[in-house]
C-alpha positions as CSV (number, residue, x, y, z in Angstrom):
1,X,0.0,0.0,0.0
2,X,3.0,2.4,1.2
3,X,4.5,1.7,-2.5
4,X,1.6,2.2,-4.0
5,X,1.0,5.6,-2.4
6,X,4.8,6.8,-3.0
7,X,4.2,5.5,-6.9
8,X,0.9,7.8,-7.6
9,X,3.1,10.5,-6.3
10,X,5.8,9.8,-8.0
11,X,3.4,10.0,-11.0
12,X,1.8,12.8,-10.1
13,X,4.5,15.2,-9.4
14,X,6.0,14.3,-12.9
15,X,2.6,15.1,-14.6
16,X,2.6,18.5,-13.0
17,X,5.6,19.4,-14.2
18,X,4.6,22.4,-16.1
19,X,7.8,23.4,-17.7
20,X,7.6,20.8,-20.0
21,X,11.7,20.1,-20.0
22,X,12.2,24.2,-20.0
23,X,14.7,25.0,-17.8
24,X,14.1,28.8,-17.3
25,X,16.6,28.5,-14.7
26,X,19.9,27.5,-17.2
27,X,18.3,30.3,-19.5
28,X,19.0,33.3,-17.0
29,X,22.1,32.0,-16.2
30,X,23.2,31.8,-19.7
31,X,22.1,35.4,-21.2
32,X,23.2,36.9,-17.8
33,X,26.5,35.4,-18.4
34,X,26.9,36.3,-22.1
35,X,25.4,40.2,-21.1
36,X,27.8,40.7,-18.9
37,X,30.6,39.3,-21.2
38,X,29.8,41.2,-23.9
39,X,29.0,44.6,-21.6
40,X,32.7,43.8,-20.3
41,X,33.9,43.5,-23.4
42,X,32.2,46.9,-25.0
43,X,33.6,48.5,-22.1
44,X,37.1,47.9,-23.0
45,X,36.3,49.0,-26.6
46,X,36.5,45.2,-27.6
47,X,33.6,45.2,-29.9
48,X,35.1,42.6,-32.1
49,X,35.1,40.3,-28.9
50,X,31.8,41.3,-28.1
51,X,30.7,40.8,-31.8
52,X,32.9,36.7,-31.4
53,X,31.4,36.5,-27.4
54,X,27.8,36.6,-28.7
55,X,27.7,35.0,-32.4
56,X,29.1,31.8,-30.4
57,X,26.1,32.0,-28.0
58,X,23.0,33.4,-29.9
59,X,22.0,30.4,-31.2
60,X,21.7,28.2,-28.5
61,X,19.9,31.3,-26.5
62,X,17.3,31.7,-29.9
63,X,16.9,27.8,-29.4
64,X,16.4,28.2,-25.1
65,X,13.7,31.0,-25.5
66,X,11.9,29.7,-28.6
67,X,11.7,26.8,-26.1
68,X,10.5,28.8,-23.4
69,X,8.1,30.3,-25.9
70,X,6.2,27.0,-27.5
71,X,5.4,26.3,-23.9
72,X,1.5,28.1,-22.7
73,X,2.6,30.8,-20.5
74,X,-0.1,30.0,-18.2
75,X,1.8,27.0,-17.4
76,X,4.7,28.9,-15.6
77,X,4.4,30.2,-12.5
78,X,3.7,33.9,-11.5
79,X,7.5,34.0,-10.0
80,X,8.8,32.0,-13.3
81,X,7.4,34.5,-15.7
82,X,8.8,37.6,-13.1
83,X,12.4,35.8,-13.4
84,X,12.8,35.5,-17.3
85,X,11.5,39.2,-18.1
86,X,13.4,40.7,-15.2
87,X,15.9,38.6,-16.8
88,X,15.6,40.0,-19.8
89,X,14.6,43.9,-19.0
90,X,17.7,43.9,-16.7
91,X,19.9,43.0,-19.7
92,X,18.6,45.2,-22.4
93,X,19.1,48.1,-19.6
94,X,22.6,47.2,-19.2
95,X,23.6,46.1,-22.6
96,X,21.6,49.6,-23.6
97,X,23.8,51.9,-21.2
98,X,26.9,49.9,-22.2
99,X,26.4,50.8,-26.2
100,X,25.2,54.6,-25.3
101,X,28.6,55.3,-22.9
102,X,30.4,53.4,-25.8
103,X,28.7,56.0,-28.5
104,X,29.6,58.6,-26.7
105,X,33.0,57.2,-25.9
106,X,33.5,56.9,-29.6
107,X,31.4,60.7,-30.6
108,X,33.8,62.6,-28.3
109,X,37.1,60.8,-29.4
110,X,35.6,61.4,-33.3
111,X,35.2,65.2,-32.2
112,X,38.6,65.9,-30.9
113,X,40.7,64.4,-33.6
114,X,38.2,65.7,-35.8
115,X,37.7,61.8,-37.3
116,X,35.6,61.0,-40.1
117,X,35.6,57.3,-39.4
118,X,33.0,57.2,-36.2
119,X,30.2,55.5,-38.3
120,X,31.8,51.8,-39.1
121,X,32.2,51.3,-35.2
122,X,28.8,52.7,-34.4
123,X,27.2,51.1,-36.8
124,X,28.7,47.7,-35.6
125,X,27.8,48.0,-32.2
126,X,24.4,48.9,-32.7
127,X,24.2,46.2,-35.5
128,X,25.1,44.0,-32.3
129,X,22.6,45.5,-30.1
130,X,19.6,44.8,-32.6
131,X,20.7,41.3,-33.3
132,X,20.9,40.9,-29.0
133,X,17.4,42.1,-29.0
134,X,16.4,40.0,-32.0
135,X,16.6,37.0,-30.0
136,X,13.7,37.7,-28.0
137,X,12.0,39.3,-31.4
138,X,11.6,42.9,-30.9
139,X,12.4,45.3,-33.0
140,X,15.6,47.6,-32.7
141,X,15.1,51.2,-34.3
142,X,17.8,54.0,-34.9
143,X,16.8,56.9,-34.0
């Protein structure tokens, strides 16, 4: 009877596994990780590592959250749902203020040797940041 009991929980507490396989908790880790690498990296003007850092992650990140997206959202909890967009907000905010102080890093320098060449490097990052956001599909816009 005892085995019985501990089998239909067994059974049970694998059939209310909502996250069907999902693990929204290897996810955070994962873009936090690459985030911060690539913030690091833009930081130190190393946009090309930046640029290497995230082209060798993106698609297994586009393959984690296309994951997390098949799945109904009403079958994550309230505090799962909270974690990946915090996740996800939090990021975009950093990786955003990383590629504005690198803009104006790179404006200012232009300006006082009186550089034509600020656009290629610009350009790249924010070809970087659009591609970041594209992993979660929304749209990046110059303005």
């Amino acid at each position: 009877m005892k085995l019985t009991v501990a089998l239909l929980l067994c059974i049970i507490a694998i059939g209310c596994d909502r996250s069907h396989g999902v693990d929204l908790d290897a996810f955070v880790v994962d873009l936090d990780s690459l985030t911060k690498d690539m913030c690091d990296r833009i930081a130190a003007e190393d946009v090309a590592g930046a640029r290497a850092a995230f082209d060798a992650k993106k698609a297994a990140l586009k393959t984690q959250f296309d994951a997390i997206q098949k799945v109904p959202r009403d079958q994550y909890s309230k505090s799962d749902q909270t974690k990946v967009t915090d996740c996800i907000g939090r990021d975009m905010q950093s990786l955003m203020k990383e590629v504005t102080a690198h803009r104006l890093r790179v404006l200012t320098a232009a300006n006082k040797a009186k550089s034509p060449k600020v656009s290629d490097d610009l350009d790249e990052v924010e070809k970087l940041y659009a591609e970041w956001l594209g992993l979660f599909d929304y749209k990046y816009q110059r303005y």
